[in-house]
C-alpha positions in Angstrom: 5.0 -34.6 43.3 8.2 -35.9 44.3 8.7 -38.5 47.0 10.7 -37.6 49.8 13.4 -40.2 48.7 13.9 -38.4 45.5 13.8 -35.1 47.1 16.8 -36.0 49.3 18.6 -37.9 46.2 18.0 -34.3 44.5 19.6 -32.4 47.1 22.9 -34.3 46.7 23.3 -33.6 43.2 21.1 -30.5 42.5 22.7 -27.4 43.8 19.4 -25.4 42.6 17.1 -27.8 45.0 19.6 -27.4 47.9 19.6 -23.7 47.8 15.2 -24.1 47.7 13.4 -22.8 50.6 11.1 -24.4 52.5 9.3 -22.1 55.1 6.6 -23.9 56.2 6.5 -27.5 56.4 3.5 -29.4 53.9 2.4 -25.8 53.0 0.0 -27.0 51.0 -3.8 -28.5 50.0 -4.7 -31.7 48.7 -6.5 -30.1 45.6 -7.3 -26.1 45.7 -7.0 -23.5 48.1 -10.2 -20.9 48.4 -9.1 -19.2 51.4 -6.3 -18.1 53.2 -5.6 -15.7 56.7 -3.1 -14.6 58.8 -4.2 -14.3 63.1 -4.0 -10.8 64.9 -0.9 -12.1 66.6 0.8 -13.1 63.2 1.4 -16.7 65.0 -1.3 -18.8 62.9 -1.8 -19.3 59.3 -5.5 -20.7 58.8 -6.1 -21.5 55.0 -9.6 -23.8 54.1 -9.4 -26.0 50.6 -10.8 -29.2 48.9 -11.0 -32.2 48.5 -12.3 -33.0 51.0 -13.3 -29.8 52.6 -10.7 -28.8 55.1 -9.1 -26.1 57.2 -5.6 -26.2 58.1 -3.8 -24.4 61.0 -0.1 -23.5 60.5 2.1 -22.5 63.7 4.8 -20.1 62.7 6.8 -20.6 65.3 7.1 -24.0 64.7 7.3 -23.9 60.4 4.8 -26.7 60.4 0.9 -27.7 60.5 -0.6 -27.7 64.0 -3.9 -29.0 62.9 -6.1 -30.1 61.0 -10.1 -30.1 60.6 -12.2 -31.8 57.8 -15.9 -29.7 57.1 -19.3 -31.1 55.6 -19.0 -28.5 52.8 -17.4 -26.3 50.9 -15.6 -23.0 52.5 -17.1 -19.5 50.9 -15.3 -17.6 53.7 -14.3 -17.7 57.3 -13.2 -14.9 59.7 -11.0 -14.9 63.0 -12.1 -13.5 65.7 -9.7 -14.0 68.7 -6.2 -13.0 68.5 -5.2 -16.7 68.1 -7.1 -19.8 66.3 -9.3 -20.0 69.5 -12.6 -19.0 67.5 -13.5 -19.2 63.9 -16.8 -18.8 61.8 -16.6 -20.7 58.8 -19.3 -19.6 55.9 -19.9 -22.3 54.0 -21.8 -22.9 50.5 -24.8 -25.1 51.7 -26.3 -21.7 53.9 -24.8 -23.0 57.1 -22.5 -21.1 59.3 -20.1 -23.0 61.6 -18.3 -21.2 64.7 -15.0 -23.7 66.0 -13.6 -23.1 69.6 -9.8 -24.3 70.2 -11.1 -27.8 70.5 -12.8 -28.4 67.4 -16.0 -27.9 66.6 -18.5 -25.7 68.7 -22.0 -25.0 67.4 -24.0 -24.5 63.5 -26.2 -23.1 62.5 -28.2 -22.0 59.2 -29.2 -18.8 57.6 -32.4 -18.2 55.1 -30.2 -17.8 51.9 -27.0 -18.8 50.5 -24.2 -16.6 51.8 -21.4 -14.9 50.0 -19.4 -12.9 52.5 -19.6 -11.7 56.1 -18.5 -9.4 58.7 -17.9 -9.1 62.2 -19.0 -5.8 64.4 -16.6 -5.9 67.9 -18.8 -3.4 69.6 -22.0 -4.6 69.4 -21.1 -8.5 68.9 -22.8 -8.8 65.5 -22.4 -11.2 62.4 -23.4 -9.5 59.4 -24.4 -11.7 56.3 -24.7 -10.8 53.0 -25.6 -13.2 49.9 -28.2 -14.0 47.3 -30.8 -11.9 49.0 -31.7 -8.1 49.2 -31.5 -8.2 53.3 -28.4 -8.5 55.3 -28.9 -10.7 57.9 -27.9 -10.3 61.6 -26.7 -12.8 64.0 -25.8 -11.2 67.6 -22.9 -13.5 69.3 -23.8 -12.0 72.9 -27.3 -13.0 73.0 -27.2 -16.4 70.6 -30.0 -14.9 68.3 -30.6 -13.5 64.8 -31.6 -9.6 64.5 -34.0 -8.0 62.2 -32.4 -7.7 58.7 -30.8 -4.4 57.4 -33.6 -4.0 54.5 -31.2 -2.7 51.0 -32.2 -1.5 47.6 -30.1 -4.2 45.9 -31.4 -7.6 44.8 -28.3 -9.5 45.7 -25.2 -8.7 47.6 -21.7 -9.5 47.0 -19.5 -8.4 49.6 -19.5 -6.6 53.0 -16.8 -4.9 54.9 -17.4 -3.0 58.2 -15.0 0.2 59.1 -12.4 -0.5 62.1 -12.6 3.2 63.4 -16.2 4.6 63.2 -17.8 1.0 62.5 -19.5 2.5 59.4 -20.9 -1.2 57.6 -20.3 -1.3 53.8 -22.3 -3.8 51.0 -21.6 -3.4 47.3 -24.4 -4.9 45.5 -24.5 -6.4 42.0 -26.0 -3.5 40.1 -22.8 -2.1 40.9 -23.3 0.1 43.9 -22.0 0.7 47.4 -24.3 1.6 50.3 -23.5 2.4 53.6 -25.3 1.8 56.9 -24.8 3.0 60.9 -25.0 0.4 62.8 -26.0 1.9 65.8 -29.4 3.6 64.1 -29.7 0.9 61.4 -30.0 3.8 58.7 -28.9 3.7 55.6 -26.0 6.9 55.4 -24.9 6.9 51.8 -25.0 5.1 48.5 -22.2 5.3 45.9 -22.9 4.5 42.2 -19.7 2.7 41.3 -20.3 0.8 38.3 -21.3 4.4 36.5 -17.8 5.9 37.8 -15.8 2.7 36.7 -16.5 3.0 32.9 -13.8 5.2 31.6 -12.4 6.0 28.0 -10.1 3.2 27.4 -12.2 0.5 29.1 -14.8 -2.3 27.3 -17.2 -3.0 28.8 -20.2 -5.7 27.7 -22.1 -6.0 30.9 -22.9 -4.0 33.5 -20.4 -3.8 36.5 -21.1 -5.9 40.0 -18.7 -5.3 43.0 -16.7 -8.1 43.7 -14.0 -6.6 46.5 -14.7 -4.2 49.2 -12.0 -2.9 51.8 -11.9 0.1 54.2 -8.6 2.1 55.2 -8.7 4.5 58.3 -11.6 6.6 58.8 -12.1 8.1 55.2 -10.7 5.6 52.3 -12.4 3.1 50.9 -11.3 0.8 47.6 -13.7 -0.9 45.6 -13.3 -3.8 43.1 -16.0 -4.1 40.1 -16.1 -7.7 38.0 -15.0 -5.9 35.5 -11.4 -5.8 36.9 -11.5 -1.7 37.6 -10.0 -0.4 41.0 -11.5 2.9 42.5 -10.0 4.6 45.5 -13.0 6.7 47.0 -13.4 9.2 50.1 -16.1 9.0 52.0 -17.0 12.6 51.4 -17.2 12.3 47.7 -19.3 10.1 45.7 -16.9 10.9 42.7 -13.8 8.2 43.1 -10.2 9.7 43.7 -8.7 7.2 41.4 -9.5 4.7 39.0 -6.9 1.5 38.4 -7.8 -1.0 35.9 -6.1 -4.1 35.4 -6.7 -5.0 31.6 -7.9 -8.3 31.7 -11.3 -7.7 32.1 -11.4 -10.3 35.3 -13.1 -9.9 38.4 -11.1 -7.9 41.5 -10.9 -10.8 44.1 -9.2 -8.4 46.7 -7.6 -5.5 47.6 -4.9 -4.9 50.8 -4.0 -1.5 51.8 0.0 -1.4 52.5 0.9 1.2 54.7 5.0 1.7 55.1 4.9 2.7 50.9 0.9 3.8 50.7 0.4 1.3 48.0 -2.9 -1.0 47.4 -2.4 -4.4 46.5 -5.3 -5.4 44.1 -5.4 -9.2 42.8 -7.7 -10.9 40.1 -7.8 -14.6 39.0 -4.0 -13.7 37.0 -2.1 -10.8 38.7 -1.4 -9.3 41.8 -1.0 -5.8 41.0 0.8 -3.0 43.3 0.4 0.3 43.0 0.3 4.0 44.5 -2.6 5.0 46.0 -1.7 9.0 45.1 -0.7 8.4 41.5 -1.7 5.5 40.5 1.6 4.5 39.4 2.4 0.5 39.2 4.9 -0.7 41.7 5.6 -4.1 40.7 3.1 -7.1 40.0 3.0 -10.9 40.4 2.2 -13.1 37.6 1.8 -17.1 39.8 1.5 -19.7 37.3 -1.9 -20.8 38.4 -5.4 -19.0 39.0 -5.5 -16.9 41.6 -8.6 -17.5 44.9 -7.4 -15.3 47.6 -4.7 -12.7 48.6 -3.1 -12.1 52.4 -0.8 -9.7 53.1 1.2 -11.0 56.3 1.1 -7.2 58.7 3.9 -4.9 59.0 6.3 -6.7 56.6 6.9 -7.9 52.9 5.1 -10.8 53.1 2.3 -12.1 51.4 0.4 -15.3 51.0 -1.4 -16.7 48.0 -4.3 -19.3 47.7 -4.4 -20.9 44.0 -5.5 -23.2 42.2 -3.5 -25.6 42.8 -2.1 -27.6 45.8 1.1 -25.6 46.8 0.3 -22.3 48.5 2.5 -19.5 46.9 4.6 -17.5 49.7 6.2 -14.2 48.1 9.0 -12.4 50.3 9.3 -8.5 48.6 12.2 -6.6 50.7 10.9 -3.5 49.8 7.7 -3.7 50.9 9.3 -4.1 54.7 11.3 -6.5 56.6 10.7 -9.9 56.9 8.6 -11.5 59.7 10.1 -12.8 63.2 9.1 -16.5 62.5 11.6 -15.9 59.7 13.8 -13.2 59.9 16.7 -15.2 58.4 15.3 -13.9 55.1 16.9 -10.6 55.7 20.2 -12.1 55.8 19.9 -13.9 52.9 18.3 -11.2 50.8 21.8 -8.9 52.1 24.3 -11.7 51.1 23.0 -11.9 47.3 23.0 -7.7 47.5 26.4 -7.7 48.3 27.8 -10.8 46.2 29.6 -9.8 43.4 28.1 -11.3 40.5 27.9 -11.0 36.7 24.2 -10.8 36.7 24.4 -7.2 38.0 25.7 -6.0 34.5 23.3 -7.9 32.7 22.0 -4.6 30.8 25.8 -3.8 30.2 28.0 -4.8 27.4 31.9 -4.5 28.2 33.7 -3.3 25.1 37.8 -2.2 25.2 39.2 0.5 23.6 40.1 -1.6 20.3 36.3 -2.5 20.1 35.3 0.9 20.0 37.6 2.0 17.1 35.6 -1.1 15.2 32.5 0.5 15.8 33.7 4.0 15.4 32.6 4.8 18.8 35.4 6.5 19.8 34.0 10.1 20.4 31.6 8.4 22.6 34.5 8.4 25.5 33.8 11.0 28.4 30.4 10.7 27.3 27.2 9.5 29.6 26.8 6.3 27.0 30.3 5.0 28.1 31.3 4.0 32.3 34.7 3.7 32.1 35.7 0.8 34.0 39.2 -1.0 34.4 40.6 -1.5 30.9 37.4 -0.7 28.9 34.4 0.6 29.4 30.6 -0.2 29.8 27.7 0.5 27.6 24.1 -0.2 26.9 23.5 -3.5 25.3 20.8 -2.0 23.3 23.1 1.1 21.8 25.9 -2.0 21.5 23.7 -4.4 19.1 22.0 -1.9 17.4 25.5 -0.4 16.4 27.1 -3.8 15.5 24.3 -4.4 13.3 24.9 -1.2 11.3 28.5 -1.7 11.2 28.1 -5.7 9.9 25.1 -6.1 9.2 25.8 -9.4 7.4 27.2 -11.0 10.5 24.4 -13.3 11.2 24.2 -14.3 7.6 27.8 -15.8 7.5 27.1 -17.3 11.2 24.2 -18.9 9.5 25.5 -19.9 7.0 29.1 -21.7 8.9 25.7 -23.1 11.0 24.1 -25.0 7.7 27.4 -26.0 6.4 27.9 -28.0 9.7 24.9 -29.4 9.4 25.2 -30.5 5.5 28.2 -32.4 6.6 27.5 -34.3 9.4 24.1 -35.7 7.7 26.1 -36.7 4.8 28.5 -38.8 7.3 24.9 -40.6 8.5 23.2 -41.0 5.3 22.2 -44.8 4.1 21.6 -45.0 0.5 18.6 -47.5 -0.6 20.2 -50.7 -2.5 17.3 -52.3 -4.0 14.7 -50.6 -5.7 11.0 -51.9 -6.0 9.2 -53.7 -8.9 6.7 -51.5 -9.5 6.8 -47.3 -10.0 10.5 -47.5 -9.6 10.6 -43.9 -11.2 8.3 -42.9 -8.2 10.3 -44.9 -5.2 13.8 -42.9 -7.0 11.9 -39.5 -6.8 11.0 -39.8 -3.0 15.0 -41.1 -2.3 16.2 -37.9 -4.0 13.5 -35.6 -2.4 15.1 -37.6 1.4 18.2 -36.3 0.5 17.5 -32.9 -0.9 15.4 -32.7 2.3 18.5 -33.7 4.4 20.5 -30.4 2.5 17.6 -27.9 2.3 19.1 -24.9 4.9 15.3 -24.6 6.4 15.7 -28.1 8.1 14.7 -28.3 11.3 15.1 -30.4 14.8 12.1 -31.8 14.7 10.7 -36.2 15.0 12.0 -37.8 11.8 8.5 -39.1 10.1 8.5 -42.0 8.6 8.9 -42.2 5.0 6.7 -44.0 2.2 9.0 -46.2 0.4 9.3 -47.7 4.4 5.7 -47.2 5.6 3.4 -50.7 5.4 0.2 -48.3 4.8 2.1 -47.6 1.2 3.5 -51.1 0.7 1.1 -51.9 -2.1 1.8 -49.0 -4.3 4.9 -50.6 -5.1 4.1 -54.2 -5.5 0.6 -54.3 -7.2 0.8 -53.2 -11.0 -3.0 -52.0 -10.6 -1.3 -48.6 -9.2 1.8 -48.1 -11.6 1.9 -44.3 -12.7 0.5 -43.7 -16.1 2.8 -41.1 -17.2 1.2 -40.4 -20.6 -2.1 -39.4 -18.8 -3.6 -35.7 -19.1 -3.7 -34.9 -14.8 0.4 -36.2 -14.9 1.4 -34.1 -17.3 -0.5 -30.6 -16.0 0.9 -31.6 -12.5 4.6 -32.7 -13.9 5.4 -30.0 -16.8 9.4 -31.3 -16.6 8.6 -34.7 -16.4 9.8 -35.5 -19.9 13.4 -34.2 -18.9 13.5 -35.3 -15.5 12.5 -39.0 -16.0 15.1 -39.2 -18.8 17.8 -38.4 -15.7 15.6 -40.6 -13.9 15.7 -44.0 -16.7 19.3 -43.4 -17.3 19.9 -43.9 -13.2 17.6 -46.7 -13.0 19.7 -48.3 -15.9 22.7 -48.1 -14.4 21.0 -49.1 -10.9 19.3 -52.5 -12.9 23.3 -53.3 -13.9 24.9 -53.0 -11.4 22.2 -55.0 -9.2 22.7 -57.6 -11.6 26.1 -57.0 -11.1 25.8 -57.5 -7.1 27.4 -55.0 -6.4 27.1 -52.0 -4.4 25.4 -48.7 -5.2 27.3 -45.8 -6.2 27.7 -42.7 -3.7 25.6 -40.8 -6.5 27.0 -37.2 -8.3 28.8 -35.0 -6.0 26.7 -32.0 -4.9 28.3 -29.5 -7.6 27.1 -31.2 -10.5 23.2 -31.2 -8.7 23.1 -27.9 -8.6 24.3 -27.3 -12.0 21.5 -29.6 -13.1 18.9 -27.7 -10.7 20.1 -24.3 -12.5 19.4 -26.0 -16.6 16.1 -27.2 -15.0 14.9 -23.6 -13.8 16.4 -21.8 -17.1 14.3 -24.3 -19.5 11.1 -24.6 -17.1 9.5 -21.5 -19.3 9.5 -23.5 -22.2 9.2 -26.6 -20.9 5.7 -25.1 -19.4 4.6 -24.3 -22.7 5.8 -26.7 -25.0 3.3 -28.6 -22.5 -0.1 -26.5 -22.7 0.6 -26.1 -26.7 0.0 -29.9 -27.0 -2.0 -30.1 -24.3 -4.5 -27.0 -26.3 -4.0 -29.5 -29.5 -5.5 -32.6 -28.0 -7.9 -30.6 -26.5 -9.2 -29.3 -29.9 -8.7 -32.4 -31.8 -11.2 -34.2 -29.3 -13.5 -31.2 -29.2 -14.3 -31.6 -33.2 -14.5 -34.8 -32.8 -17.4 -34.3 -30.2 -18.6 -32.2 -32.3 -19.1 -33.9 -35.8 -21.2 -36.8 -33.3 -23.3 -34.6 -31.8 -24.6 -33.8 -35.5 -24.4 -36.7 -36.6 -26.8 -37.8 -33.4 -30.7 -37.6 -33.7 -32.4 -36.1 -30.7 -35.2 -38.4 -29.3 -37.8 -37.2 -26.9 -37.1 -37.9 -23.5 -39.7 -39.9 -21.6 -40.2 -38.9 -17.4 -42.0 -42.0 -15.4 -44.5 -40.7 -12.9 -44.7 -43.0 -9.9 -48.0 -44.5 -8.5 -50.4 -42.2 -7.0 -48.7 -39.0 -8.3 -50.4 -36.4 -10.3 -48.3 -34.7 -12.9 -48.8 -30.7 -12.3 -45.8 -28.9 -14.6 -42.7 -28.4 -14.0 -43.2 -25.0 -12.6 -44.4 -26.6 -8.9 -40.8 -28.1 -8.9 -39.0 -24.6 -9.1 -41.7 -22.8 -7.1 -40.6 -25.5 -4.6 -37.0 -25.2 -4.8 -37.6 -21.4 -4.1 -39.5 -22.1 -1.3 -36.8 -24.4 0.3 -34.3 -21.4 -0.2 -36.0 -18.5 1.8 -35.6 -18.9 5.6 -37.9 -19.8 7.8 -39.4 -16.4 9.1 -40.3 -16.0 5.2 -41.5 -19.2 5.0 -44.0 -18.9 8.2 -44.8 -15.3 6.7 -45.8 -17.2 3.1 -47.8 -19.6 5.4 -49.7 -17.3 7.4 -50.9 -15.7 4.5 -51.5 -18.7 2.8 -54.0 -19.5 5.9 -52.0 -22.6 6.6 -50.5 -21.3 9.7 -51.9 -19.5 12.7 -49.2 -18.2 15.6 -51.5 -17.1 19.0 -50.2 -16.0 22.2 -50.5 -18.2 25.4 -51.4 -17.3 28.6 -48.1 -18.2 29.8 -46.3 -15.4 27.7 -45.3 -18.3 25.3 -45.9 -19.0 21.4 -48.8 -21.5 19.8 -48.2 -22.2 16.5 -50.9 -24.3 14.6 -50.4 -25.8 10.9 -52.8 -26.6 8.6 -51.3 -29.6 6.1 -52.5 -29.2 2.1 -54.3 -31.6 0.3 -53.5 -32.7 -3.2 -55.8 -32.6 -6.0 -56.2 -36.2 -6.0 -57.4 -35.7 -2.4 -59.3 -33.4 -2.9 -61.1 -35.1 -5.7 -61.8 -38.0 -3.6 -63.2 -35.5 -1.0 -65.4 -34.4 -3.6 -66.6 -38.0 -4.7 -67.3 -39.1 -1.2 -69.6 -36.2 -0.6 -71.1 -36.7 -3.7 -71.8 -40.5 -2.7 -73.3 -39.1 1.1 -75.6 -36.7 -0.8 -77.0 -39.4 -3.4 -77.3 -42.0 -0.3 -79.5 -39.7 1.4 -81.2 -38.7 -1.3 -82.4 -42.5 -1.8 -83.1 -42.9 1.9 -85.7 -40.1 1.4 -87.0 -41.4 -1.5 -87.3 -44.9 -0.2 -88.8 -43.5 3.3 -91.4 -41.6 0.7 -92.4 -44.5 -1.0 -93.1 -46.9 2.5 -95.8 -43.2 3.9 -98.0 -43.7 1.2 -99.7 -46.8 1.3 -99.9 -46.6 4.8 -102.2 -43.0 4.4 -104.0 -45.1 2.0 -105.1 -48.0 4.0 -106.1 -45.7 6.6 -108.3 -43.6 4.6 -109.7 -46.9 3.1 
């Protein structure tokens, strides 16, 4: 983040920065790095990032970025195909797959589901896809068209790999398992149950095991990452795994490189790049970057490796051991060999250089001739751990006095800086005294701390009225004040007799006193905590008096009191039931709500019924009051009586007519 005026200015004065390497120029992405790869030849570093999508071409021989292509989406993976950068097919996230010549871009085309890795068969020409589908889709390079899918078991695959020497192709699915397929017949060969051979004693696992890294070594090994952040080293003869490596963070294996010169597998999650034996399992050495983790290359036939993060810079790691360093930088060597053979301090770093005279201190001196002392020059060398351990039995009071010299410095120098308050305020001037004597008892505690000075209340304008409106003075005589203060009585008398002499002598004008030296404080401190027992119950004792005094008192009114009937007003529309409803009701509002539904369904007031869909229907029926239903009751009353007398009346109007007639 540094301008490159700043980084020069550095240089000049930081010998740290000067002594920084800088392989390759701009090594680096504008945002993240997803991907990175080395070419066959070792002369090309391609790495893809955002934003905005981008792949970047760094020539080796040159320490510096040869070009540079910006993409419609996202990278998920790309793969090299020539020996230089001359042709690249770049997977990306939106299903399309995108094949680059040396000039740029070259053709694209799309596939029938979103992609997640891919492989490249040299014999026969042929792309193979895997992704969010259960086929694994073929495109054939020679003749420009797609093949009939390899049909698999799986319902998704996660990653592909296809076998240099027999050409044996590899998918592990997300159910956790492995199958193999020959190409040449388009048979499945073999399936391998990984995600049952990765649980182990030690291991927790929550959810079932996907594989999430897939890499072939020679003709028989094969490694396997779960997401579940287990390693297993298989052989192809065996479906039971040789070894099983996990990393304890319960991450997902991003990849895993086979190293050849040591036989050790490099195995990387989101936080560690882990090395270890492929015989015994036995860690190397690992790699802790600062930032998440996205891809892992291992630069061939040296100690190399190249990281893609989560973040901008690219890490570069140089291990000697692993082999030597490459071509393009060979100057690493040297530099590695100089800091071998300098003679520095830092080799004897586990080492503690004691002289004979030291020794008789510690009553070490049988130790001499022994394996725990290297007799060098005019002393000897031993184990730092042995040494401090020893010292502290010898002395074990040695920090204590160290500390103690430490708080003593301390004391001193805040006395030389402390400002004592001339003025006090007009009101709770007992209060503003208390917090100037808990500043400076805070400035000699031997706890204190370099930490920001807060700001104190006597200076803080949130707190200003506290000491200039009378409406907040301290009522010392109140109940709460004295359980909180049980030595108030003795403390405020120190307290009045220093405001006194404060009042005169700012009456006086003159300046405040440097207060009682620290001796006499403490002998104070020490009568306060002998008398604080009965101080403590000289309080509750009165305390328990006034207490009783005001409970007969209480009690002689409530006899002398008449009870009176107490008289509830209903509200309008209400009908008063008992007082029963209300508790049945509060009941009711405790239980929880599969209790309740249960108490409705039996009550008939709810009805749950399955949908067609494979959903729930629930269907409520709301209670009516009495007053409701009363009115219910009235209404069909007044229907009936209504029809009644439209029957009567309709009666009444038939029978003069059949008498006329018959007249």
């Amino acid at each position: 983040w540094l301008s490159d005026r700043k980084k020069r200015a550095l240089q000049k004065k930081d010998v740290d920065v000067r002594r920084r390497i800088e392989l390759i120029q701009d090594f680096e992405m504008p945002t993240v790095c997803t991907t990175i790869k080395v070419s066959k030849d070792g002369q090309y570093i391609l790495a893809t990032g955002t934003y905005k999508p981008r792949v970047r071409c760094y020539d080796t021989y040159q320490l510096s970025l040869k070009f540079e292509r910006c993409l419609d989406s996202e990278v998920v993976t790309f793969e090299i195909l020539s020996d230089d950068y001359s042709k690249i097919v770049f997977l990306h996230n939106d299903r399309y797959i995108e094949f680059h010549s040396q000039s740029g871009f070259y053709y694209k085309t799309r596939i029938p589901k979103f992609g997640r890795d891919f492989s490249y068969h040299y014999p026969s020409c042929d792309l193979y896809f895997v992704g969010a589908s259960s086929e694994v889709y073929r495109l054939n390079l020679e003749q420009g068209r797609y093949l009939n899918p390899l049909q698999t078991n799986a319902a998704e695959n996660n990653v592909c790999d296809i076998n240099s020497v027999h050409g044996l192709f590899a998918t592990g699915t997300i159910e956790g398992r492995v199958e193999c397929w020959d190409p040449r017949t388009r048979n499945r060969v073999g399936l391998l149950d990984c995600a049952l051979n990765s649980v182990t004693a030690d291991s927790e696992i929550n959810s079932l095991p996907t594989i999430s890294a897939l890499k072939f070594n020679g003709a028989l090994t094969m490694a396997v990452g779960t997401s579940t952040g287990q390693v297993l080293l298989y052989d192809l003869r065996s479906d039971k795994p040789l070894l099983v490596k996990d990393h304890q963070y319960g991450l997902p294996i991003k990849s895993v490189h086979f190293q050849e010169s040591l036989d050790l597998i490099l195995s990387a999650d989101s936080r560690i790049i882990k090395m270890w034996n492929k015989n015994s399992g036995k860690i190397f050495t690992s790699l802790e970057p600062e930032h998440d983790l996205n891809d892992v290359c291992l630069y061939p036939n040296s100690g190399m490796l190249f990281t893609a993060n989560e973040t901008p810079k690219m890490g570069i790691y140089y291990i000697p051991v692993l082999g030597p360093a490459p071509r393009w930088c060979s100057f690493l060597d040297n530099l590695t060999e100089e800091l071998e053979e300098n003679p520095e301090s830092t080799v004897y770093d586990d080492y503690k250089f004691v002289t004979k005279k030291d020794l008789e201190n510690l009553g070490l001196t049988h130790l001499i001739g022994s394996p725990f002392l290297r007799a060098y020059m005019h002393g000897f060398f031993m184990d730092i751990r042995l040494y401090h351990k020893v010292k502290s039995m010898v002395n074990p009071f040695a920090y204590e006095e160290y500390r103690k010299d430490k708080i003593r410095q301390k004391i001193e120098e805040t006395r030389a800086q402390r400002v004592q308050l001339k003025k006090l305020p007009k009101v709770n001037k007992e209060l503003a005294l208390k917090l100037i004597e808990e500043e400076e008892e805070k400035q000699k505690s031997t706890w204190k701390k370099k930490v920001k000075n807060l700001p104190s209340i006597l200076t803080d304008d949130r707190f200003k009225v506290m000491f200039e409106n009378p409406d907040f003075q301290v009522d010392e005589e109140s109940e709460e004040f004295r359980l909180l203060n049980p030595l108030v009585s003795k403390i405020s008398e120190k307290r009045k007799k220093k405001l006194r002499l404060l009042e005169e002598q700012e009456l006086e004008e003159e300046e405040e006193p440097e207060g009682k030296p620290s001796d006499a404080e403490s002998s104070d401190s020490s009568d306060d905590e002998k008398d604080w027992v009965e101080e403590v119950r000289r309080q509750r004792r009165l305390l328990r008096q006034e207490g009783k005094g005001t409970w007969q008192h209480q009690v002689k009114e409530d006899q002398q009191t008449v009870l009176q009937p107490q008289f509830y007003e209903i509200k309008a529309g209400e009908e008063f039931r008992s007082f029963k409803d209300s508790a049945t009701k509060q009941k009711l509002m405790n239980k929880t709500l599969e209790d309740r539904l249960k108490l409705e369904a039996k009550n008939g007031t709810l009805n749950v019924s399955d949908t067609t869909v494979g959903s729930k229907q629930l269907t409520f029926t709301l209670k009516r009051s009495e007053q409701q239903k009363q009115q219910q009751e009235a209404e069909k009353l007044h229907r009936l009586e209504r029809k009644k007398l439209r029957r009567s009346a309709g009666h009444l109007r038939s029978k003069p007519r059949r008498g006329r007639s018959r007249h």
